[in-house]
Gaussian input, Z-matrix of N, CA and C with variables (Angstrom, degrees):
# hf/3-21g

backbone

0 1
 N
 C     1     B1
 C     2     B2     1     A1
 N     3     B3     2     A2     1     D1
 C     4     B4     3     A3     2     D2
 C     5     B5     4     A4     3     D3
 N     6     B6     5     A5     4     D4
 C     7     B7     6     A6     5     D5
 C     8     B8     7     A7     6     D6
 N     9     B9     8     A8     7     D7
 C    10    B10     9     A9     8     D8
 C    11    B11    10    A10     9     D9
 N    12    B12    11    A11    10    D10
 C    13    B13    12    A12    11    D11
 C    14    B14    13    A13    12    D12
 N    15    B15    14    A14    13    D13
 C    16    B16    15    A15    14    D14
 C    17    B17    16    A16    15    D15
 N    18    B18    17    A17    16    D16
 C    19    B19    18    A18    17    D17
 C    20    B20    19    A19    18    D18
 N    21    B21    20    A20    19    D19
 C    22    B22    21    A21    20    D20
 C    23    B23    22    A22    21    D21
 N    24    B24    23    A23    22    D22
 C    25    B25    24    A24    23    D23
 C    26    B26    25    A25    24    D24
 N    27    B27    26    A26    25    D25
 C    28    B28    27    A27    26    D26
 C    29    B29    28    A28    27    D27
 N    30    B30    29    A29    28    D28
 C    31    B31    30    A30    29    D29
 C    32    B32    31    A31    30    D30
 N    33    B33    32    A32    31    D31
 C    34    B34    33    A33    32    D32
 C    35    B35    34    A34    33    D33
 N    36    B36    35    A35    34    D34
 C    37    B37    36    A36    35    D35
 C    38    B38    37    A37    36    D36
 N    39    B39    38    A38    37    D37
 C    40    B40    39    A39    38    D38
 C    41    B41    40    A40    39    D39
 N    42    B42    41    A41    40    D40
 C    43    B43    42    A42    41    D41
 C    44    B44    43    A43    42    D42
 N    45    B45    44    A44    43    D43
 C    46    B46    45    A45    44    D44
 C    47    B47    46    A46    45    D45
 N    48    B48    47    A47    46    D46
 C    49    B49    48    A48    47    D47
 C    50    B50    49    A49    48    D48
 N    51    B51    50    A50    49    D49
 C    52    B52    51    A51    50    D50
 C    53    B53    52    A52    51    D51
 N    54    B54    53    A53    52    D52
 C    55    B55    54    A54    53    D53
 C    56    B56    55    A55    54    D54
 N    57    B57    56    A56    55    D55
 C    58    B58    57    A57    56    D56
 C    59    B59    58    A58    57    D57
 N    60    B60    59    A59    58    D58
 C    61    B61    60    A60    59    D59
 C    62    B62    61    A61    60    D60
 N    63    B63    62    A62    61    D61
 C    64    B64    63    A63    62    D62
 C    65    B65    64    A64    63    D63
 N    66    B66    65    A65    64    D64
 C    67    B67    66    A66    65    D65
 C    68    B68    67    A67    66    D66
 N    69    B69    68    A68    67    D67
 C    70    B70    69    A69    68    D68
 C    71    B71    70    A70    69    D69
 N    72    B72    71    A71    70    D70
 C    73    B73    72    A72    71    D71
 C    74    B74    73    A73    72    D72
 N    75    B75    74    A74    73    D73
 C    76    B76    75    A75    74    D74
 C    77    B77    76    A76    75    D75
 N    78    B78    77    A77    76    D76
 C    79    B79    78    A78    77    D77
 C    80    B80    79    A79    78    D78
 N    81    B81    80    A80    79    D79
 C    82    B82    81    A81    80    D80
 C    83    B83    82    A82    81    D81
 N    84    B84    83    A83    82    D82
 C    85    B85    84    A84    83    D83
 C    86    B86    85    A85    84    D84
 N    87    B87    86    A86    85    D85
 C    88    B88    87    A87    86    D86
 C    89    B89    88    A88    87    D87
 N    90    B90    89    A89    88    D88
 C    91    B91    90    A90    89    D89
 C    92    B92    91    A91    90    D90
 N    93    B93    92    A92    91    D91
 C    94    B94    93    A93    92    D92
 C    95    B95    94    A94    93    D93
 N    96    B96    95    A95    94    D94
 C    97    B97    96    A96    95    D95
 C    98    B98    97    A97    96    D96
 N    99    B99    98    A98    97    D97
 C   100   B100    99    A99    98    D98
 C   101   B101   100   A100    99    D99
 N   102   B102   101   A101   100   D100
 C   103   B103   102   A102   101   D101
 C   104   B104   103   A103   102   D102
 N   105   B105   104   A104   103   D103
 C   106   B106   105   A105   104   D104
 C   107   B107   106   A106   105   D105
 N   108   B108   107   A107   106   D106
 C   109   B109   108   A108   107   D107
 C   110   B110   109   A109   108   D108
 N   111   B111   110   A110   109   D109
 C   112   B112   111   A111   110   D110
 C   113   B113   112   A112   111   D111
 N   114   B114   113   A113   112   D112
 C   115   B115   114   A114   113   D113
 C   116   B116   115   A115   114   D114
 N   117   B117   116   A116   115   D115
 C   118   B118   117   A117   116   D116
 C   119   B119   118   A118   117   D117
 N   120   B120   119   A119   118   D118
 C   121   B121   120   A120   119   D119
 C   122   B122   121   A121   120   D120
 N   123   B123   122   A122   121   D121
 C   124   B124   123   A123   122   D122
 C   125   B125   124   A124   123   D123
 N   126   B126   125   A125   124   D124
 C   127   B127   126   A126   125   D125
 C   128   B128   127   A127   126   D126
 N   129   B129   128   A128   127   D127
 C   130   B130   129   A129   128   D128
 C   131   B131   130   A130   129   D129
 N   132   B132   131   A131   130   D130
 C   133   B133   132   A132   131   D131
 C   134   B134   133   A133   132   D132
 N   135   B135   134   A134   133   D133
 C   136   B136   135   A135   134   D134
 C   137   B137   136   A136   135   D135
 N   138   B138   137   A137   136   D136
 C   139   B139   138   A138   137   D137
 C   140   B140   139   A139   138   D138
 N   141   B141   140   A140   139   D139
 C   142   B142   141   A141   140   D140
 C   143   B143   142   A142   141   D141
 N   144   B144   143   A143   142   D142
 C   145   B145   144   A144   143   D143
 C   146   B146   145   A145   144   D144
 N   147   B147   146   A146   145   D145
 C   148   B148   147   A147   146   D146
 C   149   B149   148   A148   147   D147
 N   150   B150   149   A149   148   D148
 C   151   B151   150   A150   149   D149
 C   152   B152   151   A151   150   D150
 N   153   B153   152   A152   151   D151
 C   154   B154   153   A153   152   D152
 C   155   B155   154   A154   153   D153
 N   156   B156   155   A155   154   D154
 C   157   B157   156   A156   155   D155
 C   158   B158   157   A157   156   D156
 N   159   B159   158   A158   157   D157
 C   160   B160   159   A159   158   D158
 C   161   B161   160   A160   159   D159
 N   162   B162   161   A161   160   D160
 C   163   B163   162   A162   161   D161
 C   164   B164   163   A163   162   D162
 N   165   B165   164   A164   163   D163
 C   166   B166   165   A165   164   D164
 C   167   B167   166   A166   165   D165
 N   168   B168   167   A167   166   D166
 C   169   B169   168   A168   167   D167
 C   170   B170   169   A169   168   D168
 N   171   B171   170   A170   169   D169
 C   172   B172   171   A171   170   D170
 C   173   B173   172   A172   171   D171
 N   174   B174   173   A173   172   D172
 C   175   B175   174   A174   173   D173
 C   176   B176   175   A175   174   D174
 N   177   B177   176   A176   175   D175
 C   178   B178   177   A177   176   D176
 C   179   B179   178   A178   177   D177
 N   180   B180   179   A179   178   D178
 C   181   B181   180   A180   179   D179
 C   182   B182   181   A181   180   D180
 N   183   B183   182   A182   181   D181
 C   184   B184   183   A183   182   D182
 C   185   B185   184   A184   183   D183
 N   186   B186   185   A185   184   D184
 C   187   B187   186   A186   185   D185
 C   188   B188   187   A187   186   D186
 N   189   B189   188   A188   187   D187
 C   190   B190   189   A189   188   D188
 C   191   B191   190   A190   189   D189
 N   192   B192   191   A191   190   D190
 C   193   B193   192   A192   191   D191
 C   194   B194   193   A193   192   D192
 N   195   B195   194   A194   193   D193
 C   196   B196   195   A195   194   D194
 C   197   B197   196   A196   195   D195
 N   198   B198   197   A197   196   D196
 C   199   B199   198   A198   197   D197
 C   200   B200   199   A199   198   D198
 N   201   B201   200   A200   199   D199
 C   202   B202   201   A201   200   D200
 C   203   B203   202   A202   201   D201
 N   204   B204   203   A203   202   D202
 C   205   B205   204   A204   203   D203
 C   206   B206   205   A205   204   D204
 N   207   B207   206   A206   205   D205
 C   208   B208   207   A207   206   D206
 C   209   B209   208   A208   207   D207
 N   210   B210   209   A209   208   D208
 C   211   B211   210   A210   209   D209
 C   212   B212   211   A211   210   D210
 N   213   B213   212   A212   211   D211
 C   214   B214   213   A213   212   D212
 C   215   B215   214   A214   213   D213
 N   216   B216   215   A215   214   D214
 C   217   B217   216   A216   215   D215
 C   218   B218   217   A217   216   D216
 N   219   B219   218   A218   217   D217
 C   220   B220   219   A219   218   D218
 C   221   B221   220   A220   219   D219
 N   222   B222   221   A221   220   D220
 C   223   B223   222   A222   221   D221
 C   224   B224   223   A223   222   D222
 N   225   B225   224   A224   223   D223
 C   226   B226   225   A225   224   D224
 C   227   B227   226   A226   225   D225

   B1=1.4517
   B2=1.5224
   B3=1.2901
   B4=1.4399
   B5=1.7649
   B6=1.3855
   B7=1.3594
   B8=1.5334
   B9=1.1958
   B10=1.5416
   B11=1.6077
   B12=1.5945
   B13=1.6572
   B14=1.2238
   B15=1.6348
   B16=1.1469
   B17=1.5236
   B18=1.2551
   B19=1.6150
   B20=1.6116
   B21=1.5646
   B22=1.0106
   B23=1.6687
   B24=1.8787
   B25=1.3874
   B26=1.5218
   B27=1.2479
   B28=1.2488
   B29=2.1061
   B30=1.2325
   B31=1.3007
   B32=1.8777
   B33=1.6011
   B34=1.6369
   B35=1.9268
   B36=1.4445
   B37=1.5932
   B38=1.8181
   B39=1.1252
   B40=1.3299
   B41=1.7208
   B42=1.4741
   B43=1.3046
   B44=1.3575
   B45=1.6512
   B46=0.9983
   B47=1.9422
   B48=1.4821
   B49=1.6763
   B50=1.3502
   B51=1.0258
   B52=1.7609
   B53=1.2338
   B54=1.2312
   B55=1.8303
   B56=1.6320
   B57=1.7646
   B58=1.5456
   B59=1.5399
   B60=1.4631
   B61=1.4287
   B62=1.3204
   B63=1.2269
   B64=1.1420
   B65=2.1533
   B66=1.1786
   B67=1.3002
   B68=1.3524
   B69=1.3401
   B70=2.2409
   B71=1.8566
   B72=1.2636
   B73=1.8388
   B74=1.9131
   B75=1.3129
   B76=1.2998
   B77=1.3904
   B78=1.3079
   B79=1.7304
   B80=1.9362
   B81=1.4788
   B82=1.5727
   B83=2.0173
   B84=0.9159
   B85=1.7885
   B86=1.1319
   B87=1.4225
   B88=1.5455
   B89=1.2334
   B90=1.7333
   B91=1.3273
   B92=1.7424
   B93=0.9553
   B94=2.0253
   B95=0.9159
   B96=1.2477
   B97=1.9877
   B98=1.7408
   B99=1.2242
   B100=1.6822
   B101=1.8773
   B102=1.4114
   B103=0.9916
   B104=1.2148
   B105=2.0829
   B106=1.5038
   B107=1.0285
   B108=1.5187
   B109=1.3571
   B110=1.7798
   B111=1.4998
   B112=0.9743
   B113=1.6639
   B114=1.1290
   B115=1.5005
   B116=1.3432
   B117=1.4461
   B118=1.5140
   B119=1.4196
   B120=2.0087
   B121=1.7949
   B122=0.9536
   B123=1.6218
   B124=1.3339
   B125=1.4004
   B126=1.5274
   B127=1.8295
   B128=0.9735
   B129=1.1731
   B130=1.8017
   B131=1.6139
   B132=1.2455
   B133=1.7564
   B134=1.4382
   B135=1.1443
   B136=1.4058
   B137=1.6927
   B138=1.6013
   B139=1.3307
   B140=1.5397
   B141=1.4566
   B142=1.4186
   B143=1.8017
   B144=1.2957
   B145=2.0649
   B146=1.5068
   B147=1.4470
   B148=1.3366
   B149=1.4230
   B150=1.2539
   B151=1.7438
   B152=1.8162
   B153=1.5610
   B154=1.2647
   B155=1.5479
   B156=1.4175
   B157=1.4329
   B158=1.3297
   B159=1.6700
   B160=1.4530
   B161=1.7070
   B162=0.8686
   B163=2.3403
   B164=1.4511
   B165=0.9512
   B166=2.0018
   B167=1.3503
   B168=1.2996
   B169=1.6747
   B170=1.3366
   B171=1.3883
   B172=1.3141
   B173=1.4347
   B174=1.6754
   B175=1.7640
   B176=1.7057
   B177=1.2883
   B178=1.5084
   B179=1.6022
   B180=1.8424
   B181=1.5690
   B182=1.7736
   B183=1.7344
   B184=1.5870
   B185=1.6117
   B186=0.8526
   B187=2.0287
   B188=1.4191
   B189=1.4148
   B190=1.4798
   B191=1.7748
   B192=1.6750
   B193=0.8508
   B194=1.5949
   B195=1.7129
   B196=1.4348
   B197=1.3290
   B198=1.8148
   B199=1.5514
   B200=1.6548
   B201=1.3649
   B202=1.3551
   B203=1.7890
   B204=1.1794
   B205=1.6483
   B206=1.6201
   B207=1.4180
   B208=1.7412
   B209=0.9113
   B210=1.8894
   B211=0.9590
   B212=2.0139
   B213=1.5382
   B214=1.6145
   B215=1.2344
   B216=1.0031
   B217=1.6477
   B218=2.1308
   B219=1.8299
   B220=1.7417
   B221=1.5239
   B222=1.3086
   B223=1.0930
   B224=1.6410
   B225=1.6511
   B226=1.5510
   B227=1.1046
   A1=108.98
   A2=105.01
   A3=89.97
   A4=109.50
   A5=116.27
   A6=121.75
   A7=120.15
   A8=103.21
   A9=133.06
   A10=99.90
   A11=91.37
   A12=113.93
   A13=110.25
   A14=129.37
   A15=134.74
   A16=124.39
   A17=117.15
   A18=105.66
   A19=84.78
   A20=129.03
   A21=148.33
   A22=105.32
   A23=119.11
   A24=123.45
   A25=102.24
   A26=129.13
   A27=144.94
   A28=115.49
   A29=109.66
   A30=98.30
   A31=80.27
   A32=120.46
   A33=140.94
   A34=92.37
   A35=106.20
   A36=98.13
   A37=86.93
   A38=127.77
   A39=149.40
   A40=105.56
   A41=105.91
   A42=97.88
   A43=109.28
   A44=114.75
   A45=143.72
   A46=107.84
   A47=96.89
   A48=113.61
   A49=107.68
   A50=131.73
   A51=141.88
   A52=119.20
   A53=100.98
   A54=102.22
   A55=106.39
   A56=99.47
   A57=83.70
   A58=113.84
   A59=121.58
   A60=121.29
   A61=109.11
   A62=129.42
   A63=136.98
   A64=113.40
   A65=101.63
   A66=102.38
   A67=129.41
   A68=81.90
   A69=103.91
   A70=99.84
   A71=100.57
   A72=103.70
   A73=128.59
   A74=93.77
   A75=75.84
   A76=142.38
   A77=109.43
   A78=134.63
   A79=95.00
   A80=102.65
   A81=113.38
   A82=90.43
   A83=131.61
   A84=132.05
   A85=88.20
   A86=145.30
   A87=117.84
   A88=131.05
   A89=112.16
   A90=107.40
   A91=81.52
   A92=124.42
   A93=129.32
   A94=74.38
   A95=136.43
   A96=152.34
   A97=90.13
   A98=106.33
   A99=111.87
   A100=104.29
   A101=147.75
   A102=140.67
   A103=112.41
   A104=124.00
   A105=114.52
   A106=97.62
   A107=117.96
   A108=126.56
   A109=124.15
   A110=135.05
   A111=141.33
   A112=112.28
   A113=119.25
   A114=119.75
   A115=104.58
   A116=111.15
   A117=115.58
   A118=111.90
   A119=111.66
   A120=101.55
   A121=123.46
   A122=121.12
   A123=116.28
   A124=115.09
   A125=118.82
   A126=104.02
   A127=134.67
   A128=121.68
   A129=131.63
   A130=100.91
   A131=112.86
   A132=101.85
   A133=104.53
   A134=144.70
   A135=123.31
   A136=105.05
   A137=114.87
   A138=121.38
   A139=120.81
   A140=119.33
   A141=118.16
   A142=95.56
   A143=94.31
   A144=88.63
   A145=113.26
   A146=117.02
   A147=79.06
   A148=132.89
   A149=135.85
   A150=148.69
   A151=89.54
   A152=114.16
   A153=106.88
   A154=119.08
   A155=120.08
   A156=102.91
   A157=112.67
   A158=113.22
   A159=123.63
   A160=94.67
   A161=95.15
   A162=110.73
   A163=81.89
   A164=116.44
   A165=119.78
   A166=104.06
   A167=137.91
   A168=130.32
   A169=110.78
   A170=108.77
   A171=117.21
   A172=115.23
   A173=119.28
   A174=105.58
   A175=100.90
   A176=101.10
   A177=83.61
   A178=128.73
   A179=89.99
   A180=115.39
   A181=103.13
   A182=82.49
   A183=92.71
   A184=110.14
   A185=108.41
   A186=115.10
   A187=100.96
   A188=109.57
   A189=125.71
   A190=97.08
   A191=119.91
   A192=113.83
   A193=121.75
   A194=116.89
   A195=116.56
   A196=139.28
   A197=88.77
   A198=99.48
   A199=108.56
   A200=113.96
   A201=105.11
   A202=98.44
   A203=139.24
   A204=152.90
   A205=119.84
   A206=117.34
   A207=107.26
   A208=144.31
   A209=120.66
   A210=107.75
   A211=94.60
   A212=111.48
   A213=105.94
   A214=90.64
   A215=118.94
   A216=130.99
   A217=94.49
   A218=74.66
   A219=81.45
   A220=121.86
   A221=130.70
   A222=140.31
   A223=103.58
   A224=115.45
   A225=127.71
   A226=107.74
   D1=140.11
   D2=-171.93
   D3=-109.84
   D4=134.52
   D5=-170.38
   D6=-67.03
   D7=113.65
   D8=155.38
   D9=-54.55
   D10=151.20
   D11=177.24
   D12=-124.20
   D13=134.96
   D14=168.19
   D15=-125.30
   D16=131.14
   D17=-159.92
   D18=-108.80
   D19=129.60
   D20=155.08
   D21=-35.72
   D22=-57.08
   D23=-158.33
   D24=-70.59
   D25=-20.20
   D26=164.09
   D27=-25.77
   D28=151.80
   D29=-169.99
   D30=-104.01
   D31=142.13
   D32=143.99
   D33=-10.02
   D34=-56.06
   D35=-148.46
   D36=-64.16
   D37=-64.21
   D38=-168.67
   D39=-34.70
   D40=-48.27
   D41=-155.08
   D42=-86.02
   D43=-22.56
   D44=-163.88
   D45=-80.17
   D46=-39.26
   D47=161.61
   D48=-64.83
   D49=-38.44
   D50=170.56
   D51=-52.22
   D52=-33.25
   D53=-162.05
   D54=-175.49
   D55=107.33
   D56=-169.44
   D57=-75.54
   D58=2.22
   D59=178.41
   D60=-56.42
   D61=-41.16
   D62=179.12
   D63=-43.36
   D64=-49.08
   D65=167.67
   D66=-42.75
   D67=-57.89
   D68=179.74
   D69=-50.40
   D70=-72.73
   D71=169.60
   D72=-35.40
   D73=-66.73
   D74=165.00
   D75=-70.85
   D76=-15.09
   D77=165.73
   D78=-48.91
   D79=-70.64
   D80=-163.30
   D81=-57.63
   D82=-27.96
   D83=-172.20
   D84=-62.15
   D85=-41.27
   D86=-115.93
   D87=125.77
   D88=-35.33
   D89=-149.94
   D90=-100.90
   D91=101.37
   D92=163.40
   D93=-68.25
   D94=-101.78
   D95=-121.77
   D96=-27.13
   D97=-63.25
   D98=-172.50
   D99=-41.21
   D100=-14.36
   D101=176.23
   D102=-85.90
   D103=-25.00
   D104=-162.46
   D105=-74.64
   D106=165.12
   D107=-178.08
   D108=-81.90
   D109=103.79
   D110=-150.83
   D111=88.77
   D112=4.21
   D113=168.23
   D114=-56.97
   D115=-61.96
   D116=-156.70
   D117=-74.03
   D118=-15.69
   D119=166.98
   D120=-99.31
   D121=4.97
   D122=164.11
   D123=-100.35
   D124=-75.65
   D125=166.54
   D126=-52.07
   D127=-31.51
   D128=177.69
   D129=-53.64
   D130=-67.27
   D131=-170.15
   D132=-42.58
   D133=-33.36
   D134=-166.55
   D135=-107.90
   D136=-37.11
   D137=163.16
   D138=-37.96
   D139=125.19
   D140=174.62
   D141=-116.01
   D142=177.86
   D143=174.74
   D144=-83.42
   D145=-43.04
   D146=172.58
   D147=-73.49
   D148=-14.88
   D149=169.21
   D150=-46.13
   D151=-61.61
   D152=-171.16
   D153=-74.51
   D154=-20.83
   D155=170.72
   D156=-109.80
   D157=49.08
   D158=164.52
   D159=-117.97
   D160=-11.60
   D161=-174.53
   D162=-84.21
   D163=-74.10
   D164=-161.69
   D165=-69.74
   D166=0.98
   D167=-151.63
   D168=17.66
   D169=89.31
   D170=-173.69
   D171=-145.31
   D172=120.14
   D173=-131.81
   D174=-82.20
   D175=138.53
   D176=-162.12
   D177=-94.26
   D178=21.95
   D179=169.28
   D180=-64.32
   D181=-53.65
   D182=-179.67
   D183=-41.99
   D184=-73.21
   D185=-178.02
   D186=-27.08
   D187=-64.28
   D188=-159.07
   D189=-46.62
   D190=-58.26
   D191=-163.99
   D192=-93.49
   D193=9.09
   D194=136.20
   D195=-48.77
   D196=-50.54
   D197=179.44
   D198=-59.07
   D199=-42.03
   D200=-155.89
   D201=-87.92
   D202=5.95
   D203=128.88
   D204=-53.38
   D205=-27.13
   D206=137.54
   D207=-101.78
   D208=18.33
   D209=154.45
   D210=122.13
   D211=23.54
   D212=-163.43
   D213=-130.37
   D214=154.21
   D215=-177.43
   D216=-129.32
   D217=108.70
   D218=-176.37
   D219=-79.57
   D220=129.23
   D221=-177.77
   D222=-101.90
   D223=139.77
   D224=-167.16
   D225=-114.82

């Protein structure tokens, strides 16, 4: 499989335009909100993951080491 890159400093809307896997993942974290419709063009542009999994208290080792279980090599 070949490794995907994800930059943490990145805005939700951005990364999420990048790669719709990203949706499915943060969906399975926690993050529903990311499924309603217009969620992701209004909070997402300014929302990054960690901002949002400091909102959810949601550890963001945990995230880190989902992402890197499909295959993403997280950038901070």
């Amino acid at each position: 499989m070949n490794e995907k890159i994800i930059d943490f400093k990145k805005s939700v809307y951005d990364l999420c335009s990048t790669d719709s896997d990203v949706i499915e993942i943060l969906a399975q974290l926690g993050f529903k909100d990311i499924t309603k419709p217009g969620m992701l063009n209004t909070a997402g542009r300014f929302m990054t993951i960690p901002k949002g999994a400091a909102m959810k208290k949601i550890d963001l080792n945990l995230i880190k080491d989902e992402f890197n279980k499909h295959g993403f090599k997280v950038l901070e």
